[in-house]
N, C-alpha and C positions, 0 to 999 in steps of 0.2 A: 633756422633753429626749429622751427614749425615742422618741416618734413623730416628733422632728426626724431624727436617728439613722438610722431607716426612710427616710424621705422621700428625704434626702441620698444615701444609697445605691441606690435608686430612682434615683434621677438620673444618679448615677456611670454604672447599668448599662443606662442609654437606656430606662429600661421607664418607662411612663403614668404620672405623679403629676398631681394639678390645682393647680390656683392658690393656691386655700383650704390646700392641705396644706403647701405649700409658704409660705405668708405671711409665717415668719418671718426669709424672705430680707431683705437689707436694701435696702425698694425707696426707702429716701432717696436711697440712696448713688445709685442708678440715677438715683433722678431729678436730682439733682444732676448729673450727668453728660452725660443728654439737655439737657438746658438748657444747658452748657455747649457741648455740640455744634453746637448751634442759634444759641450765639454767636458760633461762631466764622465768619470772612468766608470764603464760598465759594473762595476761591482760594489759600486756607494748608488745601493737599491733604494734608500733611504731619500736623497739628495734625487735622483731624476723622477724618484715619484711625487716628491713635493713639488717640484718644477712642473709635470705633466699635470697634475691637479690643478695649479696656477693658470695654465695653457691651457685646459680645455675644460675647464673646470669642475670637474668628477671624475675617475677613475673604476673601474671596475679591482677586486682584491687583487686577481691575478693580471691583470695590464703590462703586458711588455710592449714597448717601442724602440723597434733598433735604429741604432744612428748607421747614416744618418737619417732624423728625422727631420720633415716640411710640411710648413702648414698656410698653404696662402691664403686662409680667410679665417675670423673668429669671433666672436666679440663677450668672451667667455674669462680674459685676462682678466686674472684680479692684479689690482694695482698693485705699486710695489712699495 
């Protein structure tokens, strides 16, 4: 829990952590999310911006992401 502790705050403060350190993010919750993104039909703008917001957590006004989209690391999911 100690070295989770480090990592998280590492993050907080925009400094370098990797992938492996970081692991114990929860990359279900992600991937359940991309997938659902991927579901949804290109023209409910509404619905996959709210999803990309939840996945990476801010969006730019104009953000397009075309399906399919993948994201193998993040730790930006807000829960659900």
């Amino acid at each position: 829990m100690r070295d989770q502790d480090g990592v998280l705050e590492r993050i907080r403060q925009g400094l370098l952590y990797t992938e492996s350190e970081a692991s114990f993010q929860d990359p279900l919750r992600r991937a359940d999310l991309v997938f659902e993104y991927n579901s949804v039909r290109p023209g409910d703008t509404e619905r996959r911006r709210a999803l990309l917001e939840r996945i990476l957590g801010s969006v730019g006004a104009r953000t397009v992401l075309l399906s399919p989209f993948h994201a193998g690391f993040g730790s930006k999911c807000a829960p659900r």
